[in-house]
Every structure is written in C-alpha cells, then in structure tokens.
C-alpha positions in Angstrom: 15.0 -34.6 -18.1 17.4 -34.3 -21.2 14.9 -31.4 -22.9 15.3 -29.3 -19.7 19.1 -30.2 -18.2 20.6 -27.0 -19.7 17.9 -24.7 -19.2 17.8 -21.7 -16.4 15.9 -22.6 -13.3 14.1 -19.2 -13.9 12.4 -20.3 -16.6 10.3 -22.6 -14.0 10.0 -19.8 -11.3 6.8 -17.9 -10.7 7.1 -14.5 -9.4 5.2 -14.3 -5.7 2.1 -12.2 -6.1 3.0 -11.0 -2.0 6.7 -9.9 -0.4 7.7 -9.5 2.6 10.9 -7.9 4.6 12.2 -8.6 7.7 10.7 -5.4 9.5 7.1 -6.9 8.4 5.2 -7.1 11.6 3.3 -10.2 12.5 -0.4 -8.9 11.6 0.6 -8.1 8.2 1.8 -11.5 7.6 -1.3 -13.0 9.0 -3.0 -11.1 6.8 -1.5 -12.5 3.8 -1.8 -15.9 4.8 -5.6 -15.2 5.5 -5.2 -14.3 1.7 -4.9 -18.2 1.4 -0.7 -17.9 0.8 1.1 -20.5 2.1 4.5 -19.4 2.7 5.7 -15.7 2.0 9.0 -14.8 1.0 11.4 -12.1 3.1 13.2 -10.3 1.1 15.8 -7.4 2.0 14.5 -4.1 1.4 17.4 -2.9 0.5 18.8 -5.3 -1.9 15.8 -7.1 -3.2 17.4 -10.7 -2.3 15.7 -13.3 -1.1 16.3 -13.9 2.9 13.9 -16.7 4.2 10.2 -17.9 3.6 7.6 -17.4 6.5 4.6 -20.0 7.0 1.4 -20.4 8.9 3.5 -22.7 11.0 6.2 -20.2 11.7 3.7 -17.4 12.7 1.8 -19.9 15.0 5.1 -20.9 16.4 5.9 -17.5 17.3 2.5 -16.9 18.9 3.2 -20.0 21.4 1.1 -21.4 19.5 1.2 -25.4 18.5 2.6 -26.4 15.1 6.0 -26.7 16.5 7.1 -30.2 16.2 
C-alpha cells in the first residue's frame, strides 16, 4: 500500500468501452448489457460527469421484474 498511497486514483481507472445518459431509453441499455456489460455508467450529456451506474438488476427492476430485494 505504501508504493501506491500518493498516487491518482486515475491511474487504476479503465475508461468504459459503453456510456450512457439519462435520456437513454430502456432497449438501448438492454442492448448493452446483452453485450455482456455489467453495469453502464450515466453520464450527463451536457457536462460529461458521471451521474449513476445502471445494472441488469436495475433494468429488471424497472420492468416489474424480480431482482428487487
């Protein structure tokens, strides 16, 4: 832990290969999860920042589906 304590957490980050923004509709993000990703991030279109992730789970959830706990 020493050899990494004063380094950037963006040196461990990986960029996501897939986006998302909160005006995605639900079929895209299925799509990309068929793609075999497991969570997508949401980011603002207009600012680039991150806003939330979105999982299987969520989707399902949303559909009435079960995965809610």
């Amino acid at each position: 832990m020493r050899e990494i304590e004063h380094r950037a957490v963006r040196e461990f980050t990986v960029m996501p290969e897939h986006v998302v923004h909160p005006d995605t509709t639900p079929l895209q993000i299925i799509l990309l999860l068929h793609q075999g990703a497991n969570s997508i991030p949401v980011v603002a279109r207009d600012s680039g920042k991150l806003v939330g992730m979105v999982s299987a789970r969520d989707v399902l959830v949303a559909l009435g589906g079960r995965g809610s706990a």
